[in-house]
DSSP file (Angstrom, degrees, kcal/mol; ACC not computed):
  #  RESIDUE AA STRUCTURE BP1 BP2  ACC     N-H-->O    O-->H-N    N-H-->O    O-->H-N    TCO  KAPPA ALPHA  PHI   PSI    X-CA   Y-CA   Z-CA
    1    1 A X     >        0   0    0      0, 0.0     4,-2.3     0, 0.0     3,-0.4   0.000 360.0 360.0 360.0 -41.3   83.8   81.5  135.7
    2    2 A X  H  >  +     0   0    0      1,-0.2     4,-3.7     2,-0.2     5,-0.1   0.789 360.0  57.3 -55.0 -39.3   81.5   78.8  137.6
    3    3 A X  H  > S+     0   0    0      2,-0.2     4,-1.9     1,-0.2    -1,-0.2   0.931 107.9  49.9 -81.4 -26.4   83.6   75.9  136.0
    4    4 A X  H  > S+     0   0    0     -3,-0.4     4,-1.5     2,-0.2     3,-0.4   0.970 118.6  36.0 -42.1 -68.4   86.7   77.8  137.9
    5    5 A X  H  X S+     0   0    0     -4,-2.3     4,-1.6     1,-0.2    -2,-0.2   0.845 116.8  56.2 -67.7 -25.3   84.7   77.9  141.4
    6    6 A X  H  X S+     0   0    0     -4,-3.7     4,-2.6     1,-0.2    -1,-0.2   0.969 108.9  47.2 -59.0 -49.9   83.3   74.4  140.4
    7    7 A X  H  X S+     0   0    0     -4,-1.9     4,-1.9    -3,-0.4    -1,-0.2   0.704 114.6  45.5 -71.5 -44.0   86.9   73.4  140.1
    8    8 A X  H >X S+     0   0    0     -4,-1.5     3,-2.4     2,-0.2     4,-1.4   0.950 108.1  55.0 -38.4-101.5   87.9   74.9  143.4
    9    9 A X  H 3X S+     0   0    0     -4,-1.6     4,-0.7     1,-0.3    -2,-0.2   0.523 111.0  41.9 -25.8 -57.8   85.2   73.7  145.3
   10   10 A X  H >X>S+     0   0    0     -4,-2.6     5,-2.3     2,-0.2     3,-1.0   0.886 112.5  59.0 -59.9 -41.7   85.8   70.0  144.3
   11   11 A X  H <<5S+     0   0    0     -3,-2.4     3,-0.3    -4,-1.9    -2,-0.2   0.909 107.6  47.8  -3.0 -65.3   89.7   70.8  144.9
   12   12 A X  H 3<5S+     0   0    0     -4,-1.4    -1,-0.2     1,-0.2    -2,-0.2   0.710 106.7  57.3 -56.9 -35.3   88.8   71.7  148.2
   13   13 A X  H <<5S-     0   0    0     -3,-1.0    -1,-0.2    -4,-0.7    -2,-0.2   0.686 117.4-103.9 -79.7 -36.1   86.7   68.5  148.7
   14   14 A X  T  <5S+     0   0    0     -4,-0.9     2,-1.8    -3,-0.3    -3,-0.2   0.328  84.7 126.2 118.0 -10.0   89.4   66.3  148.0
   15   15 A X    >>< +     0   0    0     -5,-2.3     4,-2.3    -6,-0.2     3,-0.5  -0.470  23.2 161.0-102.0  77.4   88.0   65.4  144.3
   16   16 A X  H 3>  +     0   0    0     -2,-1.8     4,-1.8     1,-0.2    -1,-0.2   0.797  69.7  55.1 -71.4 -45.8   91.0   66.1  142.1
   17   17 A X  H 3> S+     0   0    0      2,-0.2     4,-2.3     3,-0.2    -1,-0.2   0.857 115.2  42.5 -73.5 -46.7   90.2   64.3  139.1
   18   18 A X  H <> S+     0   0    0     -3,-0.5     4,-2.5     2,-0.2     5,-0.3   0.863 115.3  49.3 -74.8 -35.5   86.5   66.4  138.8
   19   19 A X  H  X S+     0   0    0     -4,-2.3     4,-2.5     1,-0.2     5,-0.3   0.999 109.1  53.4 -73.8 -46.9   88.0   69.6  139.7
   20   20 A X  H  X S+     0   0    0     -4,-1.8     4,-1.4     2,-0.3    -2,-0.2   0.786 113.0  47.0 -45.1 -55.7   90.7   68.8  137.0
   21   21 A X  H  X S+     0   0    0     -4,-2.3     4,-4.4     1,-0.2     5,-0.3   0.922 106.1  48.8 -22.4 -79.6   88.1   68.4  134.8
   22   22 A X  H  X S+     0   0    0     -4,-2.5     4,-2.1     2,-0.2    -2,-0.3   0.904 111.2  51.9 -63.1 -31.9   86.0   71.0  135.2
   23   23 A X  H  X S+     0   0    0     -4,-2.5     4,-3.4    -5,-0.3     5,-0.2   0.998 110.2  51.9 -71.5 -64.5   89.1   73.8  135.0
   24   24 A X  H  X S+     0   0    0     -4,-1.4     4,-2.5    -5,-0.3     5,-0.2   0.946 110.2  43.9 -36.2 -54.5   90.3   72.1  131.7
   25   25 A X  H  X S+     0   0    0     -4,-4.4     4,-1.8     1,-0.2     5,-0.3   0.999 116.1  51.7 -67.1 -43.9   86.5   72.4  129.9
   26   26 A X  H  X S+     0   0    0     -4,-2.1     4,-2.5    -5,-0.3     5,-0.2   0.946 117.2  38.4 -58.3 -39.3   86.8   76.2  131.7
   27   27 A X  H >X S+     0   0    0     -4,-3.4     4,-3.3    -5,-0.2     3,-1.2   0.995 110.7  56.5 -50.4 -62.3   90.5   76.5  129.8
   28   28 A X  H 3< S+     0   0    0     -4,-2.5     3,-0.5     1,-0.3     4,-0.5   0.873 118.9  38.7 -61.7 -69.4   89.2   74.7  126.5
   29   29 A X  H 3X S+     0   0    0     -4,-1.8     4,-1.7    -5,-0.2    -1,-0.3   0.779 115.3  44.3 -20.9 -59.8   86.4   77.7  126.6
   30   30 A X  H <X S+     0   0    0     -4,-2.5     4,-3.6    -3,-1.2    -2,-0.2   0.722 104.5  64.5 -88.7 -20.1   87.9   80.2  127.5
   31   31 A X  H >< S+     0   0    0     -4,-3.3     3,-1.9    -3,-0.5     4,-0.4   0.748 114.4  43.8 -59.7-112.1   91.4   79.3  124.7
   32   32 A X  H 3> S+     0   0    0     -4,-0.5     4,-2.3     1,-0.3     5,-0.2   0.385 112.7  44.2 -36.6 -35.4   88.6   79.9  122.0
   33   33 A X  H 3X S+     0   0    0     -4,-1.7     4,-2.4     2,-0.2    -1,-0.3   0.960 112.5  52.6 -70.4 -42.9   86.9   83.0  123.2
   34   34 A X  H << S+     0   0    0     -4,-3.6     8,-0.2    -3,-1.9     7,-0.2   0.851 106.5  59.6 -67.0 -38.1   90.5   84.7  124.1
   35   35 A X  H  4 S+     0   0    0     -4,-0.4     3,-0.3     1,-0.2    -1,-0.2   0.994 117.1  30.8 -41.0 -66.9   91.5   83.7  119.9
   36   36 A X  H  < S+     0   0    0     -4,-2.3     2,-0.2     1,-0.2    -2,-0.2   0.733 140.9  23.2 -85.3  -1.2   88.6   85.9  118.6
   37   37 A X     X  +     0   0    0     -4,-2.4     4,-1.0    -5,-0.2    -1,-0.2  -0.635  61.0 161.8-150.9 104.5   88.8   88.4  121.8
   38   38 A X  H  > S+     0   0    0     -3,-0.3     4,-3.2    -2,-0.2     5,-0.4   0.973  77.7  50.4 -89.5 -61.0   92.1   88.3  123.2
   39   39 A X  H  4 S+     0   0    0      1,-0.2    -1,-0.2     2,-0.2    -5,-0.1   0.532 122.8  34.2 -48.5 -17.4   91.6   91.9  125.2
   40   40 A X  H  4 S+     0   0    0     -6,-0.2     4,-0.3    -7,-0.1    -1,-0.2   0.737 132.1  26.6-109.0 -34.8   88.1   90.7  126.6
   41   41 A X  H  < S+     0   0    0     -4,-1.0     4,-0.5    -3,-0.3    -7,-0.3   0.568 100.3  86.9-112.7 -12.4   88.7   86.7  127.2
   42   42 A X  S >X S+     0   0    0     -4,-3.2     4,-2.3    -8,-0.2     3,-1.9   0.963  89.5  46.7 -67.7 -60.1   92.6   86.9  127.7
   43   43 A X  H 3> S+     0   0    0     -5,-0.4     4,-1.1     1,-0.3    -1,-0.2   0.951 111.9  50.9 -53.9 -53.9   92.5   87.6  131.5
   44   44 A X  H 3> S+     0   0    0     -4,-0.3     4,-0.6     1,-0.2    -1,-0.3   0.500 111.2  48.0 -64.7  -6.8   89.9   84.9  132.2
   45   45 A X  H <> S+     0   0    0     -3,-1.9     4,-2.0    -4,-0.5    -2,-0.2   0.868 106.5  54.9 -79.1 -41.0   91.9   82.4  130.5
   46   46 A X  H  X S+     0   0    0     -4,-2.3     4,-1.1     1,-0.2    -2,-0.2   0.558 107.6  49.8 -57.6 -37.2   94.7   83.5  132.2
   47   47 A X  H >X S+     0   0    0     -4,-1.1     3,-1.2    -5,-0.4     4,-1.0   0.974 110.4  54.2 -66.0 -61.1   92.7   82.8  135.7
   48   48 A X  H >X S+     0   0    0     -4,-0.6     4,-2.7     1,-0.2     3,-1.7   0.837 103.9  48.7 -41.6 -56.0   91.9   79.6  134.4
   49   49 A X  H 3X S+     0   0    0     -4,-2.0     4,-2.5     1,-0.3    -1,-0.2   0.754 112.7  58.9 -44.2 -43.1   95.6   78.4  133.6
   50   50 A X  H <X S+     0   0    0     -3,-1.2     4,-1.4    -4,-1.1    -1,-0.3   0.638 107.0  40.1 -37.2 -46.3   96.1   79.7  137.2
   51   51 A X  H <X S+     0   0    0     -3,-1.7     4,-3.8    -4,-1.0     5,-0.4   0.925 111.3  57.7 -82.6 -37.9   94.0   77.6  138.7
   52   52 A X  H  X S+     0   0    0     -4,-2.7     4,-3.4     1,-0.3     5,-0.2   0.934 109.1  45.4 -31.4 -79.5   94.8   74.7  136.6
   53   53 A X  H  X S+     0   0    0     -4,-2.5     4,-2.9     1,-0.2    -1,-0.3   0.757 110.0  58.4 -52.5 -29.6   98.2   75.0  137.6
   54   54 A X  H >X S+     0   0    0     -4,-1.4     3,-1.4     1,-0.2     4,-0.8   0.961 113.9  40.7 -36.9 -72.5   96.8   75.4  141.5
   55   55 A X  H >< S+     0   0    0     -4,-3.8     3,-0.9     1,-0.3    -1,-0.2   0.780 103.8  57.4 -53.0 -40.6   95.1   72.2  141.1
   56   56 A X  H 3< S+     0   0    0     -4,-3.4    -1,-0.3    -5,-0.4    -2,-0.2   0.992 105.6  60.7 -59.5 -48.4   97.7   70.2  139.3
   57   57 A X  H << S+     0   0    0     -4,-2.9    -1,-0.2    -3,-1.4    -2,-0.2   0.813  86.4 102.0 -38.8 -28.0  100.1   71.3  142.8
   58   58 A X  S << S-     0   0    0     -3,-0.9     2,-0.4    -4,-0.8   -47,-0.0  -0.295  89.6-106.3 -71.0 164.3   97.5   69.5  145.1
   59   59 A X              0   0    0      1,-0.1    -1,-0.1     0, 0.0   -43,-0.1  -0.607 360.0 360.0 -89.5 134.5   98.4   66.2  146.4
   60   60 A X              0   0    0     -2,-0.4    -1,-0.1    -4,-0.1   -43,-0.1   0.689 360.0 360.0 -84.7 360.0   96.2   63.4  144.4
């Protein structure tokens, strides 16, 4: 969840390439935990993907 707000926060700043970052390592996490617990980690990947997609919308 921190690499999410990280990813916001730098979003926010204008630093698209770090926020971009940090929400991808937050996917890449949260894709492995959701395989071995889909019912626990599904919704928090889910966020992630969300934000992803936020961020990819922003203007670079």
């Amino acid at each position: 969840m921190s690499l999410n707000n990280l990813a916001i926060d730098l979003g926010v700043v204008g630093r698209r390439a770090e926020s971009l970052a940090a929400v991808e390592e937050a996917v890449g996490h949260y894709r492995t935990l959701a395989e071995a617990n889909p019912g626990l980690f599904g919704p928090a990947l889910q966020q992630s993907l969300e934000v992803a997609s936020g961020l990819k919308g922003l203007d670079p």
